[in-house]
C-alpha positions in Angstrom: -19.4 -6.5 71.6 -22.4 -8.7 72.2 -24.0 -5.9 74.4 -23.6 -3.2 71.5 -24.8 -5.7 68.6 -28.1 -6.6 71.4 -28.9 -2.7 71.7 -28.0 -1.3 68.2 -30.0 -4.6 66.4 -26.4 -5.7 64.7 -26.5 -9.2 63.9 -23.4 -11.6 64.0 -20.8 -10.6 61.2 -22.2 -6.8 60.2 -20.2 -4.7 63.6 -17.4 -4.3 61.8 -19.0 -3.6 58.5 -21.4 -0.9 60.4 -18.8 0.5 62.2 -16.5 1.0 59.3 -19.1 2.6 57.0 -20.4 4.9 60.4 -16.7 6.2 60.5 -16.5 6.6 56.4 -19.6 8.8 57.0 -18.7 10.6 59.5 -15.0 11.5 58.1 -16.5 12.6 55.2 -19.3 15.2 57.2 -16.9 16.1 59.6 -14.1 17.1 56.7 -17.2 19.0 55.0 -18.0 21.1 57.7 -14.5 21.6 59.1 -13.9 23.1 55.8 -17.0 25.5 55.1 -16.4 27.4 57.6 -13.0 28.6 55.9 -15.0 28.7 52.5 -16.9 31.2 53.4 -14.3 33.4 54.6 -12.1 33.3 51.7 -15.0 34.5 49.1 -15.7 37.3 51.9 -12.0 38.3 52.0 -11.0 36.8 48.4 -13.4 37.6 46.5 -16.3 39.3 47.6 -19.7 38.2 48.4 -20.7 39.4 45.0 -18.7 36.8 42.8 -21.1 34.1 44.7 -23.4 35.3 41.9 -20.3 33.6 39.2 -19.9 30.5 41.8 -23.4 29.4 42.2 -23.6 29.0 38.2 -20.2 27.7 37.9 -20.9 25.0 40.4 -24.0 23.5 38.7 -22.2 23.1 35.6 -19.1 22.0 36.5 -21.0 19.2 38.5 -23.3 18.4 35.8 -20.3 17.3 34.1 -19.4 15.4 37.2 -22.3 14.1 37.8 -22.7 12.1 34.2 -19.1 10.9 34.4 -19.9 9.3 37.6 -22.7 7.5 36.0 -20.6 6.1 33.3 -17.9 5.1 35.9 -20.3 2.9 37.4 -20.5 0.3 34.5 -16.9 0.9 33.6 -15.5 -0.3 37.7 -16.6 -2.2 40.9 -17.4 -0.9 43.9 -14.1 -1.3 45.3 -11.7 0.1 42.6 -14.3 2.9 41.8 -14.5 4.1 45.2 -10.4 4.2 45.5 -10.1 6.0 42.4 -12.5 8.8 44.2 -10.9 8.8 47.0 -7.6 9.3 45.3 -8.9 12.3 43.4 -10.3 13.8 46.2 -6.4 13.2 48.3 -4.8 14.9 45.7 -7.0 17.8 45.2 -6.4 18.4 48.6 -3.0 18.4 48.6 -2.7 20.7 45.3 -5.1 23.4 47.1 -2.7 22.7 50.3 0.2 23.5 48.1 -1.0 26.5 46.4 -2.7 27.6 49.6 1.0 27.7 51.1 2.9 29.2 48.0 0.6 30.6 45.5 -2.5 32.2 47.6 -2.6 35.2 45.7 -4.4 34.0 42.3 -8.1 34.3 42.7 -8.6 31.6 40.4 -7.2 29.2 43.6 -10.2 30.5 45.5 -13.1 29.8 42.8 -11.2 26.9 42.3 -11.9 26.1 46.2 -15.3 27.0 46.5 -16.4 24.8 43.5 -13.9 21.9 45.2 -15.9 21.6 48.2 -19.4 21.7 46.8 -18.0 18.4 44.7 -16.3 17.1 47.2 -19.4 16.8 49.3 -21.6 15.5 46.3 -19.7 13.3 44.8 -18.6 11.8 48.3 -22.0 11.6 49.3 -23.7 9.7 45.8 -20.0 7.4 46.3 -20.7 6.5 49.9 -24.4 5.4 49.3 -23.8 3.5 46.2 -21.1 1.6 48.2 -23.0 0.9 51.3 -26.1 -0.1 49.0 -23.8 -2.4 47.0 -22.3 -4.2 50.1 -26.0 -4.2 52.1 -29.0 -6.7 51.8 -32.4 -4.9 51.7 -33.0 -6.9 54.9 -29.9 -5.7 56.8 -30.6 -2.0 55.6 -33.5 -1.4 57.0 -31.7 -2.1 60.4 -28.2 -0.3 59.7 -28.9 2.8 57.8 -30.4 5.0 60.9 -27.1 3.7 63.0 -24.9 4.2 59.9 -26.7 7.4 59.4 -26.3 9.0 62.4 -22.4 9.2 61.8 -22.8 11.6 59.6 -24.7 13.9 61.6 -22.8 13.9 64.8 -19.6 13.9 61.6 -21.5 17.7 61.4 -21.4 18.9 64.6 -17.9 17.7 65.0 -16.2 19.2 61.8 -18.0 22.7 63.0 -17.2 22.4 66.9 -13.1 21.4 65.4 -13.5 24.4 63.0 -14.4 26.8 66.0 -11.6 26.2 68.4 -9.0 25.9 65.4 -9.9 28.3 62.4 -8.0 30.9 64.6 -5.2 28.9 65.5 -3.5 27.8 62.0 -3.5 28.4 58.5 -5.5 27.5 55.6 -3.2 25.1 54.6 -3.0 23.4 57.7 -6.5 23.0 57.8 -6.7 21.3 54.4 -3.2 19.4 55.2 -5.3 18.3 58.4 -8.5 17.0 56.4 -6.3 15.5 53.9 -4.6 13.1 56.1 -8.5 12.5 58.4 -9.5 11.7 54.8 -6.8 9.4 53.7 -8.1 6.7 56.4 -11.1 6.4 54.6 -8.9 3.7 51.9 -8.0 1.7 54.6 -11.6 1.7 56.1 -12.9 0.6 52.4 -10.1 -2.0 52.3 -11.1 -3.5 55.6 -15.0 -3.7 54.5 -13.7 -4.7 50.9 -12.4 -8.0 52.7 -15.3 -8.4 54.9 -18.0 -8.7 52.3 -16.1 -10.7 49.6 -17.8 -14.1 51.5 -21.2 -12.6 51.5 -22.4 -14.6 48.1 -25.5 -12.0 47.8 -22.8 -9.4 47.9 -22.0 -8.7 43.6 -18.2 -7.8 42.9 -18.2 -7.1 39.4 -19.3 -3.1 38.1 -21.8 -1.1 39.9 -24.1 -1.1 37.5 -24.7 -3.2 33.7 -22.7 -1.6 30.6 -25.8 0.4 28.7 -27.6 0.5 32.2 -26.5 3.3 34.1 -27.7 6.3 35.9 -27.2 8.4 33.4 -29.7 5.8 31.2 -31.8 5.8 34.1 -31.9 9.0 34.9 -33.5 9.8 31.1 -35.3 7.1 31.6 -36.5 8.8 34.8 -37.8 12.2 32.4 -40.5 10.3 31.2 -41.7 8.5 34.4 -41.9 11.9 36.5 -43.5 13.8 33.5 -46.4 11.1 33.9 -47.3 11.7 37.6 -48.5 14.7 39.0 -46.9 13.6 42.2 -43.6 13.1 41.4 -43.8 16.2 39.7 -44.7 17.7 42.6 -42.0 16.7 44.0 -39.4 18.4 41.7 -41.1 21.8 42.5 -40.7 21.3 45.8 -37.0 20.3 45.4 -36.5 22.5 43.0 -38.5 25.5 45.3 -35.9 24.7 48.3 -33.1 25.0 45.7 -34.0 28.1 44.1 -35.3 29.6 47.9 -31.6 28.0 49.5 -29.7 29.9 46.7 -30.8 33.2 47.0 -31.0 33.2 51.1 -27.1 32.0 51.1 -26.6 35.0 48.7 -28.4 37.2 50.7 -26.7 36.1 54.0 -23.0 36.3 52.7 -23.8 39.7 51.5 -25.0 41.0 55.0 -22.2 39.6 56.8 -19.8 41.3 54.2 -21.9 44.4 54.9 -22.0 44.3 58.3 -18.3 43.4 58.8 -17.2 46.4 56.7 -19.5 48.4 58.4 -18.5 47.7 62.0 -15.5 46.0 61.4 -16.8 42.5 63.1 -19.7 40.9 64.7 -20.1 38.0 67.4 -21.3 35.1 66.1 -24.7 33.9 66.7 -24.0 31.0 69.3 -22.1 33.8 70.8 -25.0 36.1 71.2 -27.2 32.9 72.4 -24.4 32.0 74.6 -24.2 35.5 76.0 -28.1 35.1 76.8 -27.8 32.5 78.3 -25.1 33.9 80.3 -27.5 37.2 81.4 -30.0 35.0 82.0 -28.6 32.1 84.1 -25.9 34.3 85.7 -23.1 31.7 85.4 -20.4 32.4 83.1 -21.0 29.8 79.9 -18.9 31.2 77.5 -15.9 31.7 79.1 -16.2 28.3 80.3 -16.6 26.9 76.4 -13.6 28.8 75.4 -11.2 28.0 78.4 -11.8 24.5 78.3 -12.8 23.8 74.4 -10.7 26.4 72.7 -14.6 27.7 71.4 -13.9 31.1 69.3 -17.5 32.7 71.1 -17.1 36.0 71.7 -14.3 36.9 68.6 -15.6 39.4 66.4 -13.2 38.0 63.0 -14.7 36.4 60.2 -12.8 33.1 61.0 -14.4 33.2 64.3 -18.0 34.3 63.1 -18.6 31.8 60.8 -17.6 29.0 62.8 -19.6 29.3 65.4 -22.7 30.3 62.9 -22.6 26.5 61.6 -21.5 25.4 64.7 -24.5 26.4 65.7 -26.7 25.6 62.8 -25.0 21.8 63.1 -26.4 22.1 66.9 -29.9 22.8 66.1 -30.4 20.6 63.1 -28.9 17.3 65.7 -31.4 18.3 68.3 -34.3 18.4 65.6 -32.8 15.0 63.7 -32.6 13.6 67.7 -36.1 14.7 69.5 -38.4 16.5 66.7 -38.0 14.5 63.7 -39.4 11.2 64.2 -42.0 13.0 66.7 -43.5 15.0 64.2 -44.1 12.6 61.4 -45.6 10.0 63.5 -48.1 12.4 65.3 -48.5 15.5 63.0 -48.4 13.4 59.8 -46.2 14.1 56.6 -48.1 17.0 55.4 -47.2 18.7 58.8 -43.5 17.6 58.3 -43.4 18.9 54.7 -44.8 22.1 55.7 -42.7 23.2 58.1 -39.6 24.5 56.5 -41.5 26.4 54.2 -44.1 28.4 56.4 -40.8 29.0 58.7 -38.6 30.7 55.5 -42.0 32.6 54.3 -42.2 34.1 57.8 -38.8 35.0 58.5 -38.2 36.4 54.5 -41.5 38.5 55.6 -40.2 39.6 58.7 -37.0 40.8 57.3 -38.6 42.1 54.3 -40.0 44.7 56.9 -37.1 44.6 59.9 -34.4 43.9 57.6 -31.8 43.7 60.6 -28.9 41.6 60.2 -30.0 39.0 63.3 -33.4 38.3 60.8 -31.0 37.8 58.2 -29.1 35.2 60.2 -32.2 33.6 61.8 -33.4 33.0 58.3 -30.3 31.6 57.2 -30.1 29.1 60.4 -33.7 27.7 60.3 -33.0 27.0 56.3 -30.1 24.8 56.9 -30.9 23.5 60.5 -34.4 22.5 59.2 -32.8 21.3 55.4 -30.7 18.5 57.0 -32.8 17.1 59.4 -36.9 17.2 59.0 -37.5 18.3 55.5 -34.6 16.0 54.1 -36.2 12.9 56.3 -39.7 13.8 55.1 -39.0 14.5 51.5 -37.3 11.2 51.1 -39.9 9.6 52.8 -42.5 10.8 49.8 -40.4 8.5 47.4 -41.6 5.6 49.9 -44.6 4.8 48.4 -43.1 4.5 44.6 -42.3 1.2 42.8 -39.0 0.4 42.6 -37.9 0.8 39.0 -40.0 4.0 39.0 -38.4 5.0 42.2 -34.6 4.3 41.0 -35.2 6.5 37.4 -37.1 9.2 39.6 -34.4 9.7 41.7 -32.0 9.2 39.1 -33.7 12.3 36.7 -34.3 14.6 39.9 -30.6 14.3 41.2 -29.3 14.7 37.7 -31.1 16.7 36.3 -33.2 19.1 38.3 -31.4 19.7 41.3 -28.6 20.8 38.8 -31.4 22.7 37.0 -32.4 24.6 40.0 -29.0 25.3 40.8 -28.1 26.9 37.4 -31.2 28.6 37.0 -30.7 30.5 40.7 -27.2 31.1 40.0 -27.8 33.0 36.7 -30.8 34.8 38.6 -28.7 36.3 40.5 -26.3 37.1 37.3 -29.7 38.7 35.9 -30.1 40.7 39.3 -26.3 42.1 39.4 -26.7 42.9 35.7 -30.2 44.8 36.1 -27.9 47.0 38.5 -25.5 48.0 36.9 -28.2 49.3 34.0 -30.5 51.1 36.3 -27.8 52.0 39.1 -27.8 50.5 42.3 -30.9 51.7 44.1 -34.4 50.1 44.7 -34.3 46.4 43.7 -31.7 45.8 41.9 -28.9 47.3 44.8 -27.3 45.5 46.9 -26.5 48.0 49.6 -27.3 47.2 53.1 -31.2 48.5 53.2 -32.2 47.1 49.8 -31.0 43.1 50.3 -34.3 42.8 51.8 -35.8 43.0 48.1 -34.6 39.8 47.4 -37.2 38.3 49.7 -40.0 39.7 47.0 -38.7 36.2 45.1 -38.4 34.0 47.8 -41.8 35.1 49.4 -43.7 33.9 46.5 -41.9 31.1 45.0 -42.0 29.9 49.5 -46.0 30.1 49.0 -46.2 27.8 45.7 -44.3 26.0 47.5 -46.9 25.4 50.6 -49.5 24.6 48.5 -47.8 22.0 46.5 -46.0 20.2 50.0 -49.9 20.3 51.2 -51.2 18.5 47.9 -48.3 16.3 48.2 -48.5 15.4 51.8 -51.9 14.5 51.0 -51.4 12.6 48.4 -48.6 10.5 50.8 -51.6 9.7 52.9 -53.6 8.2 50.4 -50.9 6.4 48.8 -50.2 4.4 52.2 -53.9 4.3 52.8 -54.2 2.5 50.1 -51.4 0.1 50.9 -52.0 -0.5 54.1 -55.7 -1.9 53.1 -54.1 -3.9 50.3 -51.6 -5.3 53.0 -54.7 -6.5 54.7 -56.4 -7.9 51.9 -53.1 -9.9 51.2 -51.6 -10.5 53.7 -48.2 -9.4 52.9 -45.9 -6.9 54.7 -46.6 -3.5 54.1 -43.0 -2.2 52.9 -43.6 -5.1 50.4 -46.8 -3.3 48.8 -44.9 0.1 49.1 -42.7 -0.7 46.8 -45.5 -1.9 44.2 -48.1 0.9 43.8 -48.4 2.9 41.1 -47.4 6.6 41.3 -50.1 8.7 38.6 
């Protein structure tokens, strides 16, 4: 134990806190991604890839709604009681989609009901699990935990979709919720366990997350009028909301070819199977057989099950070997606006390349350097740019943009979409407005443009990152403080 707490920095008294919050995160990510895979099967066989149109829109508001009653349960519980009654929600929603899964799978409304269930699970899980580990973790101690803590969640990601692979073939829907429900349900005992652990740490607080009057729904209004004063943090709304509106359309676009191509052809490898099968041609040894012989990998199954597995296994793949070796590389020696620029000019160049090839491997590229890229460099450098922020204005920022414009972006996607379907069925479904196999590529005439706004604004911003840290780094000098100490003290115009 000494030897682990010397090379991971964990002081006396915080292994079994770290290891207990690295296991809640990674239960959480792992159950997310386990599940996705399934997701996106059921609205292909369910529903269609059409009624994503009715989902993305549905989503946004119902977790609007979620969002803002989270925010009052923060002055209304502590940390611990809050973060059981979660927990218990989420249990039991999983054993009511379990149940009607195994007895009443023929409703469509179970399967919108589903789809919307998973995008909350991961969001409200996710804002739960950071306000608990902030409200049990001194600013000293988190600067040394969080990358450890962290990394839980994306190795939780790569094994969720590598368990999906070898198992979405083998059992049942229900099984596979009946199988996250239980994984899940060791996340109470986890919580009690750190519960008891931090009750002697007197900087630790144990009444309510946050002060009656004072929460983040106050903050986040709050936040309104401290982003509408800077030019920078309203630059970087457009870039969230950008990604958002860019993410939206491309996951559209992507579920729709696959439905396409699978009614088409009747079934596809996957694209670690056709990467795998390279590799095979290339190397001469026999890979994929190997993976599914001795891992129970679905590789070279052409079912939807099978195909969408080993998509995000795949995805989950790249985005831990760009977290691991790329990440940190590139915004130490290429600088932030390097960092921020990358996702972008990637998604303009594949949406123009498809626009002109539109194949269904473009369509699949595209899709996998948006969510590889997402989770790993562009979601490390874009919360970098809040870095340089004050506190308070920091906390409301963050508070408005998660609230508020994220949901905004979501809604505003989802009923562009409603607008496209709608357009076709007034005009027919040709040109623009179809949605046949040759004319999905005309959704890239949105995402090409709103992709180049996007560039200019991560270059203005990543700019603007420099001289903010510039600026602190000489006032460090002139002071002599630390420099994370002046960071969090500059003001943001």
């Amino acid at each position: 134990m000494a030897f682990i707490r010397a090379i991971l920095d964990i002081r006396k008294g915080e292994l079994g806190k770290t290891a207990g919050m690295f296991a809640y995160f990674f239960i959480v990510i792992a159950a997310f991604w386990f599940l996705k895979p399934l997701r996106s099967v059921l609205v292909i066989e369910k529903l269609g890839a059409d009624s994503l149109r009715q989902l993305k829109v549905l989503t946004a508001l119902v977790s609007i709604g979620v969002v803002a009653a989270y925010s009052v349960a923060l002055t209304r519980f502590s940390r611990e009681r809050l973060t059981y009654v979660i927990l218990g929600a989420f249990f039991w929603l999983q054993v009511f989609f379990w149940f009607f899964f195994t007895y009443l799978g023929v409703y469509k409304t179970v399967y919108y009901g589903f789809y919307v269930f998973l995008d909350l699970f991961i969001t409200v899980n996710m804002a739960l699990f950071w306000t608990f580990l902030a409200d049990i973790t001194r600013p000293e101690s988190a600067k040394r935990l969080y990358g450890i803590i962290g990394a839980g969640g994306v190795i939780g990601g790569f094994v969720g979709s590598f368990t999906s692979n070898s198992l979405i073939e083998r059992i049942t829907p229900a099984d596979m919720l009946l199988y996250v429900a239980l994984a899940y349900s060791s996340i109470f005992f986890i919580v009690y366990g750190i519960s008891r652990r931090v009750q002697s740490i007197k900087e630790v607080p144990s009444g309510t997350i946050a002060v009656a009057g004072k929460s983040r729904l106050a903050d986040a209004l709050a936040g309104a009028r401290v982003v509408l004063k800077s030019k920078y943090f309203l630059g970087i709304c457009f870039v969230l909301a950008a990604y958002e509106l860019t993410s939206t359309i491309n996951d559209f676009t992507f579920h729709k070819a696959v439905e396409m191509i699978f009614a088409e052809k009747g079934g596809t490898a996957s694209l670690l199977g056709v990467l795998l099968t390279f590799v095979d041609q290339t190397t001469g040894l026999d890979v994929t057989s190997w993976l599914e012989v001795n891992f129970g990998l679905q590789v070279a199954g052409g079912t939807l099950g099978s195909f969408f597995s080993g998509f995000y296994l795949a995805m989950n793949l790249l985005a831990l070997l760009v977290q691991v070796l790329l990440t940190s590389l590139v915004i130490r020696r290429l600088g932030m606006t390097t960092a921020l620029l990358v996702l972008p000019v990637a998604l303009v160049a594949m949406s123009i390349g498809f626009f002109f090839f539109p194949v269904f491997l473009l369509v699949e590229f595209l899709y996998l350097t948006d969510n590889s890229l997402n989770y790993s460099l562009n979601q490390t450098s874009r919360e970098l740019l809040f870095v340089p922020a004050g506190r308070e204005d920091k906390y409301r920022a963050l508070a408005f943009i998660d609230m508020f414009v994220l949901r905004a972006a979501k809604a505003m996607a989802g009923f562009l979409l409603l607008g496209l379907a709608g357009m076709a069925t007034i005009f027919g479904s040709t040109g623009f407005f179809s949605a046949s196999s040759s004319s999905i590529r005309w959704y890239m005439l949105l995402t090409i443009p709103l992709g180049l706004a996007w560039i200019a604004v991560a270059v203005y911003l990543g700019r603007r990152f420099h001289g903010l840290s510039e600026s602190a780094t000489e006032r460090d000098m002139s002071l002599g403080t630390a420099p994370e100490d002046s960071y969090n003290v500059l003001p943001i115009e």
